[in-house]
Steps between C-alpha positions, in 0.01 A plus 500: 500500500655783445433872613383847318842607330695185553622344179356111445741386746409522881691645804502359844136493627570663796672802381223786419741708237407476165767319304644787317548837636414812290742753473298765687452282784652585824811376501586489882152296549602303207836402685284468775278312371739211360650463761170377687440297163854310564446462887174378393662217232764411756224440758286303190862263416520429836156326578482356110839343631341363834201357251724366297718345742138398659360305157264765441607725245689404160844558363304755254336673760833545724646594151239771431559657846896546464419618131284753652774595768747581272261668264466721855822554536576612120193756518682625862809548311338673243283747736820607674704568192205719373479656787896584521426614184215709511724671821836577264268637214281737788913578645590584147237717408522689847867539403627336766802312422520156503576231762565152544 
């Protein structure tokens, strides 16, 4: 199932963010915002391992949540480098000179 704005593929169920972020988004609550989504796919690996360990969930299924963790974790990555980003480009045009 997958939600308004998501492409065909789905995100971690328990993660509320749409699965791409729109450019005029906030981009602190976007960082934000993964960041619950990967706490949120660490917390779903860990009981689809305890299934799994348990009989009660698949290889596919245990699969499908560490697919979804590191999707999390790739859209986290991305978030903060737009934010850095966004921050240099604001710096720039304030003509303040650049940092790293």
């Amino acid at each position: 199932m997958t939600k308004p704005g998501c492409s065909k593929r789905t995100r971690n169920s328990n993660c509320n963010l749409p699965c791409r972020t729109s450019r005029t988004s906030g981009l602190t609550t976007g960082v934000l915002g993964r960041d619950q989504c990967v706490r949120s796919s660490n917390e779903s690996v860990r009981y689809a391992n305890e299934r799994f360990e348990q009989g009660a969930v698949t290889a596919l299924e245990l699969s499908t949540a560490k697919a979804n963790l590191n999707r999390s974790n790739a859209d986290m990555i991305t978030a903060r480098y737009s934010y850095l980003m966004a921050l240099k480009s604001l710096e720039i045009i304030q003509g303040i000179p650049l940092t790293l």
